[in-house]
C-alpha positions, 0 to 999 in steps of 0.5 A: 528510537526512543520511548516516545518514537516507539509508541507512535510507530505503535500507534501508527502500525495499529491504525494500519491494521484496522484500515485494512479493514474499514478502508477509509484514511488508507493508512494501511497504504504502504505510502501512508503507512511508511511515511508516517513512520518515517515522520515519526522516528525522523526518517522521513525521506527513508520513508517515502522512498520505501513508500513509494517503491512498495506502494507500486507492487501493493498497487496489483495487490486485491481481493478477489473473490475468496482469494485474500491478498497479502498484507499490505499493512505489515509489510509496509510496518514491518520492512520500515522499522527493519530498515531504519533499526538497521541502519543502513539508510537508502542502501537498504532499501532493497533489501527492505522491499525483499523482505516486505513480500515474505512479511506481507504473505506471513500476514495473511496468516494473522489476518485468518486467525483474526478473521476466524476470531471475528466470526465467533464476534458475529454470533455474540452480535446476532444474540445481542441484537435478538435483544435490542441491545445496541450498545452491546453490539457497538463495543463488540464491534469495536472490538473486533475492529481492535483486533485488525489493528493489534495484528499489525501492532504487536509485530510492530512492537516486538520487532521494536523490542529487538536491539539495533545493534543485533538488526544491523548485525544480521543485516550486515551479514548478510552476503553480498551476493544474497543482499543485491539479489534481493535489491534486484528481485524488490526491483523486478516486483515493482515492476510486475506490480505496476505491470498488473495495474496497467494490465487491469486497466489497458484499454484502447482509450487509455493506451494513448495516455500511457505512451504519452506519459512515457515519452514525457517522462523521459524528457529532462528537467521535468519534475513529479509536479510537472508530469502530474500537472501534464496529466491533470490538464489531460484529464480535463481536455479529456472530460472537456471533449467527452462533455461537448461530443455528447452534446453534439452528436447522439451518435457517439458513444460519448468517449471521443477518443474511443469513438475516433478509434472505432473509426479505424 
C-alpha cells in the first residue's frame, strides 16, 4: 500500500469505531467496512467476499442487556488489511475469517477501556451543563465519539506499519493442517451466525418464505438480483394480502398467512 491508500484505510477504520456507536451510515457493518477498504487499496472484489462472509456471522452479533457483543467493527478492519498485506488473495479468506472472531472478542477490551474513559466524560458534561455551557458539552461530546473511532483506528494503523513481507511470511508458515482448519471453523461460523438470525426470527408466518428461498436458491442460472427481486415481489403480495384481509374481514388478525395457519 502506498501513503495515500494507508490513510484512507485510516480513515475508513476510525469512521468504523464511531459507528459502532452512533449507528447511523453502519460503516461499522463488516460488508461496509470491508468493502470500502478493498475500494481503497484496489481489493475490491477481496473486499466484499470477506464482507459478505463476516457480514453472516456479525448478523447474530447484539447487545443484549449488559452483555456487549464482540467487535464487528475490528474484525472487519483488521482481518482486511491482514488479508490483502498477506497477499494471498481469496485463498486467504479463510484464514481471515478465523482470525477476525479472535480480533473481534480482543475488541471488546478497547471497547471497556473507551467506555470507561467516556464515563469520566459524563461527569465533565454534567458540570458543564450545571453551567449552561453548551459549547463546552458539544466538543466533549465530540471527543468522546473520537474516542470510539481511535479504537478501531490505531489497530488499523499499527497493523498498517507492520511489512507485507513479514505478514505473508508468517502466513505462509502457517501449516497446513492449522490453515484449512481455520478455513473450515470461518465456514462453520457463517453458518451458526446465520442459523442465530434465523433462530431470532422463526416464526410460523415467516418459516414458509424461508423454504421457499431455499428451494429456489437451488435452482441454476438464478443470480443474487434475481432472488432478491423474487423476495421483494413476495414481500409485496405479502403486504398486498394483509392490507385487503384487514379490509375485508374484522375477524382476522390481519396476517393472512398467520390467520390460514391457525386454521390448522
Amino acid at each position: 500500500m502506498n501513503a495515500i491508500q494507508m490513510i484512507l484505510v485510516v480513515v475508513v477504520a476510525f469512521l468504523a469505531g464511531m459507528e459502532g456507536i452512533l449507528d447511523q451510515f453502519q460503516f461499522h457493518q463488516p460488508l461496509v467496512a470491508c468493502t470500502l477498504i478493498g475500494l481503497v487499496t484496489g481489493n475490491l472484489e477481496l473486499g466484499l467476499l470477506l464482507g459478505g462472509s463476516l457480514q453472516m456471522i456479525a448478523l447474530g452479533w447484539a447487545n443484549i442487556g449488559a452483555a456487549v457483543a464482540p467487535d464487528a467493527a475490528l474484525a472487519a478492519v483488521a482481518s482486511t488489511i491482514i488479508l490483502i498485506q498477506g497477499g494471498q488473495g481469496s485463498k486467504g479468506i479463510g484464514a481471515a475469517i478465523g482470525i477476525a472472531i479472535p480480533l473481534a472478542i480482543a475488541g471488546l477490551f478497547l471497547t471497556m477501556i473507551v467506555r470507561t474513559i467516556s464515563v469520566a466524560i459524563v461527569h465533565i458534561m454534567d458540570k458543564e451543563a450545571e453551567k449552561a455551557n453548551w459549547r463546552a458539552i458539544d466538543v466533549w461530546q465530540c471527543v468522546a465519539i473520537a474516542l470510539q473511532g481511535l479504537r478501531i483506528a490505531i489497530p488499523a494503523a499499527l497493523l498498517l506499519f507492520i511489512p507485507a513481507s513479514v505478514v505473508k511470511a508468517g502466513l505462509a508458515a502457517m501449516p497446513a493442517w492449522l490453515n484449512d482448519g481455520m478455513s473450515i471453523a470461518g465456514g462453520m461460523v457463517v453458518a451458526v451466525g446465520y442459523a442465530m438470525v434465523i433462530n431470532m426470527m422463526a416464526s410460523r408466518e415467516v418459516w414458509p418464505f424461508f423454504v421457499i428461498g431455499f428451494c429456489v436458491a437451488a435452482l441454476q442460472g438464478l443470480t443474487l438480483i434475481a432472488l432478491g427481486g423474487i423476495g421483494v415481489s413476495l414481500s409485496i403480495m405479502y403486504l398486498a394480502l394483509e392490507g385487503s384481509g384487514s379490509k375485508s374481514s374484522n375477524n382476522g388478525s390481519g396476517d393472512p398467512l398467520g390467520d390460514i395457519l391457525d386454521n390448522y
